[in-house]
N, C-alpha and C positions, 0 to 999 in steps of 0.2 A: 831734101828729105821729106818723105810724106809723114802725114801724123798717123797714118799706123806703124809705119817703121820706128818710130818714136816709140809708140805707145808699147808693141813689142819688145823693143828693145829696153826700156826701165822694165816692163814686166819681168825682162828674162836675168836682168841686174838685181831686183828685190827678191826675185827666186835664190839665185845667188845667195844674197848676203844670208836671207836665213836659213839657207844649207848649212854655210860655213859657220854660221853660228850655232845650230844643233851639232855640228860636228864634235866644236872645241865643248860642248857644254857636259856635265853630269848631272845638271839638276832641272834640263828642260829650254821650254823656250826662253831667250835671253834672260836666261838665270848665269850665276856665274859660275867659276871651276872652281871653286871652294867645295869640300864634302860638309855634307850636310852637320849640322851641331852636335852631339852626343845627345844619345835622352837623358832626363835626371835622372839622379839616382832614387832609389824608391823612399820613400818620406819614413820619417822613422814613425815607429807607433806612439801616442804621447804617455807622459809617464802617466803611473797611479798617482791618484788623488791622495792615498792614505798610507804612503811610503817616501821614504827620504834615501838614498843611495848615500849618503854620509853615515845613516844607522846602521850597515853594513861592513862600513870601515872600523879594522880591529885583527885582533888574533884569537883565533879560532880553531878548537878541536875538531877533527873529524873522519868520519866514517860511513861506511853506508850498507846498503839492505837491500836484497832484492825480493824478499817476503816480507809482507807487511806483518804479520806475526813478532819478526824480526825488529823491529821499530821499537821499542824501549829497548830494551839487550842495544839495540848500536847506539841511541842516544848517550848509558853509561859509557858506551866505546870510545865513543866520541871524547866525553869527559876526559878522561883517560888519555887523550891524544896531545894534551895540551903542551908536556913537554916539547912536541915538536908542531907546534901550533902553525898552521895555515895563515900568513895572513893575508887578507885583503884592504886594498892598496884606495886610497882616493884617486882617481884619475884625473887630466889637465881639462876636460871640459866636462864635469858635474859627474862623469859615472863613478865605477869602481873597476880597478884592477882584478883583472880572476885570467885564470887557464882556461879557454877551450878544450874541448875533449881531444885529447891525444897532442896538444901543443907546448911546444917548450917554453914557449913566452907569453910574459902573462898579454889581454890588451884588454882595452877599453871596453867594457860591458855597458849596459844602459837598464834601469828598470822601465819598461814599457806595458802598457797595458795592451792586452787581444784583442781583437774582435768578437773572442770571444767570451771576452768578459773576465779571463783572470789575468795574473801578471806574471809577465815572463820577464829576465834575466838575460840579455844578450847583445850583441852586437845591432848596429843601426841597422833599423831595416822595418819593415812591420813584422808584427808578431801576432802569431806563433810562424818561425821560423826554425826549420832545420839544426841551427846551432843556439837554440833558444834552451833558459831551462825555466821549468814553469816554477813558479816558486806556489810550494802547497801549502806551507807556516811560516811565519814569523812573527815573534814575539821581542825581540830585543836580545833575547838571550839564545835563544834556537833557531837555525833558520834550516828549512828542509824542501830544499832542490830535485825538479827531476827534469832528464833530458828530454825533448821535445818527440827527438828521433829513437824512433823505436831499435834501431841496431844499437846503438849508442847507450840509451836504457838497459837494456841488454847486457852490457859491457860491464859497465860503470853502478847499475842500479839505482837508487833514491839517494843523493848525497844528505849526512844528516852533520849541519855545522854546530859546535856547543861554541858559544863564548867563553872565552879565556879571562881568567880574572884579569881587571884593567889594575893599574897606578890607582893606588886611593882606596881600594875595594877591602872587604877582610881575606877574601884569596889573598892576596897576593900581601896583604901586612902577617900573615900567618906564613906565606913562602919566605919571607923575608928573615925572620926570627931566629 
């Protein structure tokens, strides 16, 4: 055998193998048939500095306003609501329990801060988000909510939380009586 014949003949063999190996491949040269990893999922936004998602947990009055006008009038509303008081829940990894707009069950919210600098109410994710609610007040005792999404807004309008007398309070040693 001469040494071109050789020489052609491995050429026409290493031609070969890396055909058959683009062939079997999805991710390229001698990569393997594995699909590629999933991206991660998007990073949550970090919380606020000047909010605790445990000061949230409780029962709570409420109602809401789609005129700001309207905003004292549903605060008394609110009050008002407590016999059949809303409550939110502590969740198993630091948020709070609440309903999304239009959902039967409650799930996992998170306080996060924007980008753009206020704090939104929602699901993991960065924020402001779609099913985010921006939170406009809180005080301990009031907390007043608005949806992100402007159809949704729409809907539902500025939710306005009153707190419910707690165990220990004069509310509720005066309901007691």
């Amino acid at each position: 055998m001469t040494a071109s014949r050789v020489s052609s003949g491995l050429t026409l063999l290493a031609v070969s193998l890396v055909l058959a190996g683009c062939a079997g491949s999805t991710t390229g040269f001698f990569g393997s048939n594995e699909s590629p990893p999933p991206p991660p999922s998007p990073a949550s936004a970090p919380p606020p500095p000047n909010m605790n998602p445990r000061d949230f947990v409780g029962r709570w009055g409420y109602a809401a306003y789609h005129n700001e006008t309207d905003r004292a009038r549903t605060e008394v509303a609110a009050r008002g609501q407590c016999n059949n008081a809303y409550t939110i829940g502590p969740a198993p990894s630091g948020g709070v329990m609440m309903h999304l707009a239009d959902a039967k069950q409650p799930q996992e919210l998170r306080l996060k801060l924007g980008t753009d600098g206020k704090t939104y109410l929602g699901p993991d994710g960065p924020a402001p988000d779609s099913n985010d609610r921006e939170v406009v007040s809180f005080d301990g005792r009031r907390l007043i909510l608005r949806y992100v999404d402007p159809e949704i807004a729409g809907r539902y309008g500025t939710s306005v939380y009153v707190r419910c007398g707690a165990p220990g309070t004069a509310a509720a040693k005066r309901k007691a009586e």
